[in-house]
C-alpha positions in Angstrom: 15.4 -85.1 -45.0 16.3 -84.0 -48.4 13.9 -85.9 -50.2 11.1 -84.2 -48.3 12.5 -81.0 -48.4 13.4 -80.7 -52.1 10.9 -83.2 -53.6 8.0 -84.2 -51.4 5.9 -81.1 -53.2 6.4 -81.1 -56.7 6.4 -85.1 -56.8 3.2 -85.1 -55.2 1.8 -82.5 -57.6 2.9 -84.2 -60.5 2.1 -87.8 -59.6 -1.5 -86.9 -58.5 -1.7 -85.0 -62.2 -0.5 -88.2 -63.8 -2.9 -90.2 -61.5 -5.4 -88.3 -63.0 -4.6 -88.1 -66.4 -4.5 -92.3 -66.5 -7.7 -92.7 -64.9 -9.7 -89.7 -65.2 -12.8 -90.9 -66.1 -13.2 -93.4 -62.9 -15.0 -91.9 -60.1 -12.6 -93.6 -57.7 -9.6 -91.5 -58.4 -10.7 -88.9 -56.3 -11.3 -90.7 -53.1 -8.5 -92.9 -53.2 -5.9 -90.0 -54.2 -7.4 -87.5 -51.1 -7.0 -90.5 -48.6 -3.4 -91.5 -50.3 -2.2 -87.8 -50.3 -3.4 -87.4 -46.4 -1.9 -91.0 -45.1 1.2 -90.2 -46.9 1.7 -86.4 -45.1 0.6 -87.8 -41.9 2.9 -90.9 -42.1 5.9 -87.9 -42.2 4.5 -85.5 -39.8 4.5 -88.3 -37.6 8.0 -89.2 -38.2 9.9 -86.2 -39.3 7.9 -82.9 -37.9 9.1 -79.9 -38.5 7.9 -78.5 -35.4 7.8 -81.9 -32.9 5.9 -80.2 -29.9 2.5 -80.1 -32.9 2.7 -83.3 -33.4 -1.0 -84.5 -32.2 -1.8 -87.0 -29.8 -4.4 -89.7 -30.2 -7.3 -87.9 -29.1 -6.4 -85.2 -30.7 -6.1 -86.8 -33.8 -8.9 -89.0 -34.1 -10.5 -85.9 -33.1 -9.2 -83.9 -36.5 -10.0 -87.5 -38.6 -13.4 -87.1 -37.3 -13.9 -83.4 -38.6 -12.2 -83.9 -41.9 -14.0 -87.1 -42.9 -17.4 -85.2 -41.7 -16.5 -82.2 -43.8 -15.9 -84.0 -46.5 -19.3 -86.1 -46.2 -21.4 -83.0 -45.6 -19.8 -81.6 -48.7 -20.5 -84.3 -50.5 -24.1 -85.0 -49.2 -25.1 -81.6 -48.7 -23.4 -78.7 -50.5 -23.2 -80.7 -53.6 -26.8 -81.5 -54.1 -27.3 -77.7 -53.6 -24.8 -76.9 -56.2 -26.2 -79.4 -58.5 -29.9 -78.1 -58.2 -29.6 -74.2 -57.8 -26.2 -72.3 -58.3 -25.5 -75.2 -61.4 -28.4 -73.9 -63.6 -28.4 -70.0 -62.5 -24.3 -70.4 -63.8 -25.5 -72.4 -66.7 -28.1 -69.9 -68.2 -25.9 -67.0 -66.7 -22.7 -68.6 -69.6 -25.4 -68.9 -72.1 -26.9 -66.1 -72.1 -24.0 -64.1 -71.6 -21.7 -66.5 -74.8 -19.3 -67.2 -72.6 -18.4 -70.4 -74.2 -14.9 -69.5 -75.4 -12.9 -72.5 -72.8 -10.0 -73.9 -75.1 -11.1 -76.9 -75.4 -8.6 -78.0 -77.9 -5.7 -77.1 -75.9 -4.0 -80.0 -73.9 -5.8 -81.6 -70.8 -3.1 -80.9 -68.5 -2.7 -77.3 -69.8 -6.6 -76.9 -69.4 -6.0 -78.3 -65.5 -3.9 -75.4 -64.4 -5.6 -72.9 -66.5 -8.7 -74.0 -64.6 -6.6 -74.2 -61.3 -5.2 -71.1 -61.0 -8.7 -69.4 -62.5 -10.5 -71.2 -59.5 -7.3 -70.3 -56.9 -8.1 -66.6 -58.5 -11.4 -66.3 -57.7 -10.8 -67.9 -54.3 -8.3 -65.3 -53.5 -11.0 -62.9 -53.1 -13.5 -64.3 -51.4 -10.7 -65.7 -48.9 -9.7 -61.5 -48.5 -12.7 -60.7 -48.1 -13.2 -62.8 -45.6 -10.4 -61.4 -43.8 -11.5 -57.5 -44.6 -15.1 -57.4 -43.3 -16.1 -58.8 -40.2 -19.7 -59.7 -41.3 -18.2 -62.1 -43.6 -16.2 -63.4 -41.8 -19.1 -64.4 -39.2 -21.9 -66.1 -41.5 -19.0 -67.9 -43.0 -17.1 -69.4 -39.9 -14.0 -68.5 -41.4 -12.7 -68.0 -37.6 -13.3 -71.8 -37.3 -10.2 -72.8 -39.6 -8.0 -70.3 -38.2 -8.9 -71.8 -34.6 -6.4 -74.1 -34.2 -2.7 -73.7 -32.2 -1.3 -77.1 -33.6 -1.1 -77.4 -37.7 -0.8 -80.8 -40.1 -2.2 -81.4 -43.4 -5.4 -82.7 -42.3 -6.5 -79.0 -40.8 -6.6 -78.3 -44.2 -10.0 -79.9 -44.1 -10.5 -78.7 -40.7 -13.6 -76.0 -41.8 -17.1 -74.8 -40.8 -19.7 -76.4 -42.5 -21.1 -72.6 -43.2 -17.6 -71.8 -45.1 -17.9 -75.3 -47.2 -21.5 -74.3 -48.3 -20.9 -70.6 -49.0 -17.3 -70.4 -49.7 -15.2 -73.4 -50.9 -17.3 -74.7 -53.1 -18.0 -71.8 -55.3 -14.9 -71.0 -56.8 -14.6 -74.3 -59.2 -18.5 -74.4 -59.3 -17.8 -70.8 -61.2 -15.0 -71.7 -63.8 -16.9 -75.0 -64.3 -19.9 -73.8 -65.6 -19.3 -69.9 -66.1 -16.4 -70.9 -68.1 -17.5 -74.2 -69.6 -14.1 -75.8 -67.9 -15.6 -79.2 -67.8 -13.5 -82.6 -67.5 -10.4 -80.3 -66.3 -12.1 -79.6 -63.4 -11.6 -83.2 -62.1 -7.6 -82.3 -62.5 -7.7 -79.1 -60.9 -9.6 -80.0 -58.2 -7.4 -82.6 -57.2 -4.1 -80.5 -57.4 -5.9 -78.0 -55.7 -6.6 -80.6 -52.5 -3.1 -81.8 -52.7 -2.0 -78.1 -52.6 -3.9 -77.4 -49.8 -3.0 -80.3 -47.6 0.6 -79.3 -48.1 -0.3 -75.7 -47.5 -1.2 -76.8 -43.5 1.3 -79.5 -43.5 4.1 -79.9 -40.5 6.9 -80.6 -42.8 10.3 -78.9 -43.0 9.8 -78.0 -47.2 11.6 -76.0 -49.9 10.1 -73.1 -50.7 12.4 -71.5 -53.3 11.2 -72.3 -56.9 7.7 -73.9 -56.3 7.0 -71.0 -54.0 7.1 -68.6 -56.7 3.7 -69.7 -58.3 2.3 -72.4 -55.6 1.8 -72.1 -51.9 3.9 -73.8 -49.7 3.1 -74.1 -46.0 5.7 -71.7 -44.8 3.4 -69.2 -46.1 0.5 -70.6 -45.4 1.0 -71.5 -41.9 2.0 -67.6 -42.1 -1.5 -66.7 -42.9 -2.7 -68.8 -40.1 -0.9 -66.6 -37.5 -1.7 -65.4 -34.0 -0.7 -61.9 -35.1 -3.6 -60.1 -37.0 -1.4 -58.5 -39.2 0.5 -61.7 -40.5 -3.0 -63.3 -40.8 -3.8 -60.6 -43.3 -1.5 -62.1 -46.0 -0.7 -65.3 -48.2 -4.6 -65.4 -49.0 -4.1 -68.3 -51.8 -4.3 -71.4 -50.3 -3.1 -73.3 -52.8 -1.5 -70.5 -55.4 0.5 -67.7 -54.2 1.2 -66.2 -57.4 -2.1 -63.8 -56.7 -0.6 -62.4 -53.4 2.2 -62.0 -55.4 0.6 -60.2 -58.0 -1.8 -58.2 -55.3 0.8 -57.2 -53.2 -0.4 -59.6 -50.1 2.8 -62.1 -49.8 5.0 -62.5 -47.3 7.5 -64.6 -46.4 8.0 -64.5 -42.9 8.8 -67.0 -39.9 5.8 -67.7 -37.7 6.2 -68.2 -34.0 2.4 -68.7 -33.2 -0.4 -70.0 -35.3 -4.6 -69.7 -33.8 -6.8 -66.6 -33.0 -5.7 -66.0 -29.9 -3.8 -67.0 -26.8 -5.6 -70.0 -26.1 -7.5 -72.5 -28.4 -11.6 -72.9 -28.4 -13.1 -75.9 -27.3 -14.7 -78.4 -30.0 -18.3 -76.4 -29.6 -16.9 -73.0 -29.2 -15.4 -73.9 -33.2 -18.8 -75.1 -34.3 -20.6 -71.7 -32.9 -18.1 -68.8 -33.9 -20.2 -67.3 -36.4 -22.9 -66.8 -33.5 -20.6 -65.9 -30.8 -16.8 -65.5 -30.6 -14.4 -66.2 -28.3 -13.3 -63.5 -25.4 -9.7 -63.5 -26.5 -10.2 -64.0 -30.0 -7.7 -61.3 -31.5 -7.5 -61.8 -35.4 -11.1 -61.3 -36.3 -11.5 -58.2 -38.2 -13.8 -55.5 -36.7 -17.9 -56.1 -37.7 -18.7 -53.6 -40.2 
């Protein structure tokens, strides 16, 4: 449909900005918009697919609903607290000691949002090659875990290791919040950065001319998520592409098979990868 196609995207990015700008200062935003965002791509994987035979059956996908909503929770109840307690003051004192409290505070919210987002989808880019260039990281961080998976939709994008969650994704905006003094944009950035990434693993048939240029779409995304190491080892930004781009790591290529090998791990073969791989496995890069 051309409404999907051409506008599903960027009418999703800017009305989860303007959601945000309204009612930034309720706590409520952020739940309700993460739900909202994932009903919505579900709804339309469900019913337009761009690939029909990954559509998910029930099991399956109470499954996946199961996973995300736990990831989310142990973020929330776990990694958060952590943050809050140790890696918030170290960054704190680190930003004071060091004067780094030069964010432009003056300059518009909305500006401030993707300045924040694409600083956060910077540092991101990094650890996410990283985890893709030596093999020990990508073991204590279960990295393997996300790339598990044969069938892709929007909820996968949640679909992580609780190791990765607690080392990995949270770090990035933990960094420009309080390295950088980022503060309320944060809120924005970290919603548009969800969004992003929910698209990024979507099964949509989307544009990917104009918006692809500076934001991943999940033609290259689901590129990243390939069978073949070598297409694995691109399109590191999950949610901006503009730093492949820049870093010479894009590519825009077709994808016939998506996992880390032939077959698919079982639910507790997932859960233990960073202890012990699977047989077949054949995009892990080699333990240094």
């Amino acid at each position: 449909m051309f409404l999907i196609k051409y506008c599903l995207q960027p009418g999703l990015m800017a009305g989860v900005l303007a959601l945000w700008y309204f009612y930034r200062d309720t706590v409520w935003i952020y739940p309700v918009v993460v739900l909202s965002v994932q009903l919505l791509l579900g709804a339309l994987e469900y019913k337009w697919p761009a690939r029909p035979d990954w559509v998910h059956d029930a099991p399956d996908k109470f499954m996946l609903i199961a996973i995300f909503i736990s990831m989310y929770v142990f973020g929330g109840a776990i990694a958060a607290p952590i943050y809050v307690e140790t890696v918030n003051p170290l960054l704190s004192q680190m930003r004071a000691s060091m004067g780094l409290d030069f964010w432009p505070d003056h300059w518009p919210i909305l500006v401030q949002v993707l300045l924040a987002f694409f600083m956060s989808e910077f540092i991101w880019y990094w650890f996410h090659r990283a985890e893709h260039r030596w093999g020990w990281v990508w073991r204590i961080t279960g990295h393997g875990s996300h790339h598990a998976f044969k069938k892709l939709g929007a909820i996968h994008a949640g679909a992580n290791h609780p190791l990765e969650i607690l080392l990995v994704l949270s770090l990035p905006t933990a960094i420009v919040e309080l390295l950088f003094g980022a503060g309320l944009a944060i809120g924005g950035s970290t919603l548009l950065l969800l969004t992003l990434a929910f698209i990024a693993h979507s099964n949509l048939d989307l544009n990917t001319k104009v918006i692809g240029w500076l934001f991943t779409t999940n033609r290259y995304h689901i590129h990243h998520h390939s069978a073949v190491f070598e297409e694995s080892n691109t399109n590191y930004g999950c949610a901006a592409i503009v730093w492949d781009r820049v870093f010479k790591t894009f590519r825009d290529a077709a994808t016939v098979e998506t996992g880390i090998g032939p077959t698919q791990p079982s639910l507790w073969e997932i859960f233990i990868m960073p202890y012990r791989e699977p047989k077949d496995i054949e995009t892990a890069p080699v333990t240094d």
